[in-house]
C-alpha positions in Angstrom: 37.9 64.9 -1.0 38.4 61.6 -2.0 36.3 60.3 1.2 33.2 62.7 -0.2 33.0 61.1 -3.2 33.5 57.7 -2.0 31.0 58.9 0.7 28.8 59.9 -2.0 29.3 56.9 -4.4 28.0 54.6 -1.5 25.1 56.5 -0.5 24.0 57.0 -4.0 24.2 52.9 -4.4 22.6 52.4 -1.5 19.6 54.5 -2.6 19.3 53.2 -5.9 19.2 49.4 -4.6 16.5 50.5 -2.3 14.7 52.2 -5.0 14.9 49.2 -7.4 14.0 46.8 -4.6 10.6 48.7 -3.7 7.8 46.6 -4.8 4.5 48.4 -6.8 0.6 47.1 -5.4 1.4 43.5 -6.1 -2.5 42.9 -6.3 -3.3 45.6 -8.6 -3.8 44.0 -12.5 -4.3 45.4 -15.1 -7.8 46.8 -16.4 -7.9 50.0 -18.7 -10.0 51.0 -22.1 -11.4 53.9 -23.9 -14.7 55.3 -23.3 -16.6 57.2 -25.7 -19.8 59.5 -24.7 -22.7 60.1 -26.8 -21.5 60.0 -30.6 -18.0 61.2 -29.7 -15.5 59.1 -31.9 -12.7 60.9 -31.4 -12.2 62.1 -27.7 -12.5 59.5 -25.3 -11.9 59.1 -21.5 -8.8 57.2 -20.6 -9.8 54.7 -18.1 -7.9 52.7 -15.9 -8.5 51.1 -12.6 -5.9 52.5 -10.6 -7.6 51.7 -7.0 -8.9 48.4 -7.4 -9.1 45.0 -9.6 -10.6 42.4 -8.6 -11.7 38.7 -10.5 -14.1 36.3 -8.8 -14.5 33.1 -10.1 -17.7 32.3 -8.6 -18.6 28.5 -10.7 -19.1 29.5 -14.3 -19.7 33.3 -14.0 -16.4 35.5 -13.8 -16.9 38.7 -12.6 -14.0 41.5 -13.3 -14.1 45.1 -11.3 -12.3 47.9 -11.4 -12.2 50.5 -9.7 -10.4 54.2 -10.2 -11.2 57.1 -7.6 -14.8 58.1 -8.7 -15.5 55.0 -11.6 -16.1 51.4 -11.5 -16.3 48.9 -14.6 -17.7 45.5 -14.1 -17.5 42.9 -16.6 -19.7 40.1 -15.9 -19.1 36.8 -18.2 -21.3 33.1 -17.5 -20.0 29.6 -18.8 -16.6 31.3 -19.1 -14.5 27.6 -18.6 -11.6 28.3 -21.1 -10.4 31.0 -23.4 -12.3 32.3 -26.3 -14.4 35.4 -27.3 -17.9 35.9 -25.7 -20.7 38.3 -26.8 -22.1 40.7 -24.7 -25.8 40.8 -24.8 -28.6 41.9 -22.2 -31.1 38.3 -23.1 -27.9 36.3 -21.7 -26.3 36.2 -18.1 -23.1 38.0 -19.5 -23.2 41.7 -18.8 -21.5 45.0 -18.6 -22.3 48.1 -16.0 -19.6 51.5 -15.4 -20.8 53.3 -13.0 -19.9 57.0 -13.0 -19.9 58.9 -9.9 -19.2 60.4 -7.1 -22.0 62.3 -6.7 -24.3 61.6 -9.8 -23.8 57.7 -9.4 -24.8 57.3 -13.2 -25.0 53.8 -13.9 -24.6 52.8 -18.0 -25.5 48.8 -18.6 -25.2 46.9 -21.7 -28.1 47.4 -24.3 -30.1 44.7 -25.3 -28.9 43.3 -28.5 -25.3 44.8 -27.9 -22.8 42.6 -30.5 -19.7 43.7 -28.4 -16.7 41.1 -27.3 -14.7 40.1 -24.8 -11.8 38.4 -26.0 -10.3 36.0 -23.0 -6.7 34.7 -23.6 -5.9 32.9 -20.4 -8.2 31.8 -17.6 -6.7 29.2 -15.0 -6.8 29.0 -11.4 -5.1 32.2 -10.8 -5.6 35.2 -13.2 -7.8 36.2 -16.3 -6.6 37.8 -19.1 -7.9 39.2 -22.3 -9.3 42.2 -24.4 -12.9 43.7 -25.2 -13.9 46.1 -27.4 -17.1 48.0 -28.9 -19.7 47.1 -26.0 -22.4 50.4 -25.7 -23.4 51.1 -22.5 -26.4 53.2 -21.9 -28.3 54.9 -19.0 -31.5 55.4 -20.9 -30.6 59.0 -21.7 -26.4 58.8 -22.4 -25.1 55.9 -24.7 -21.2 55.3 -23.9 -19.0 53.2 -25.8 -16.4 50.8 -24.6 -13.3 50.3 -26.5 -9.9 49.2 -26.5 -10.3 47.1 -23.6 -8.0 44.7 -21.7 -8.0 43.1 -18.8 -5.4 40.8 -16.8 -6.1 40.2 -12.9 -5.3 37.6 -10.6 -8.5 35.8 -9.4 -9.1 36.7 -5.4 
């Protein structure tokens, strides 16, 4: 009996050093908000890119994407150079698109005059990181509303 339980003891070890060894997506960041349809305050859609993040730092311009199974979110900022907060508007480079699909591929952009923020905390040569919050998207007929926001991705 003895032998069973020392049998046991070592498998169990074995399995749970395994376990704790197993690395997650290494490339997967984090990017996740709340989005609010129409004049809904109260129940928003959870979103989180759970397929895909990716930051290019293309010059100026960083671009951050994220993807989940039927959604992507792009967050497009110019003259981003060091951490700070950034309005979104349409008149400027800066930008914001979700695109909603599969199927309907409904894509909601920024409006023009939009006063939302993005909030960068840390930008050097490897990851971005930082927050946004209250950006209204729209596809002419269906305002959404970004919030909550946050964002930290290592740069491709």
């Amino acid at each position: 009996m003895k032998k069973v339980y020392s049998s046991l003891l070592v498998v169990s070890a074995v399995v749970l050093l395994i376990s704790s060894c197993k690395e997650s997506d290494p490339g997967l960041g984090v990017y996740k908000c709340h989005i609010y349809s129409g004049n809904d305050t109260i129940n928003p859609l959870v979103w989180s890119a759970s397929t895909e993040t990716i930051a290019i730092h293309a010059g100026t311009p960083v671009n951050i994407i994220g993807r989940d199974s039927v959604s992507t979110l792009i967050i497009n900022i110019n003259g981003l150079t060091d951490p700070g907060v950034y309005q979104v508007a349409d008149s400027t480079a800066s930008y914001v698109s979700y695109t909603d699909g599969p199927g309907t591929f409904d894509v909601y952009k920024n409006l023009y005059g939009s006063s939302g923020t993005i909030t960068v905390t840390e930008i050097n040569d490897t990851r971005v990181k930082g927050t946004f919050d209250t950006i209204v998207l729209s596809n002419s007929f269906v305002k959404k509303t970004l919030k909550n926001g946050e964002f930290d991705i290592e740069f491709e």
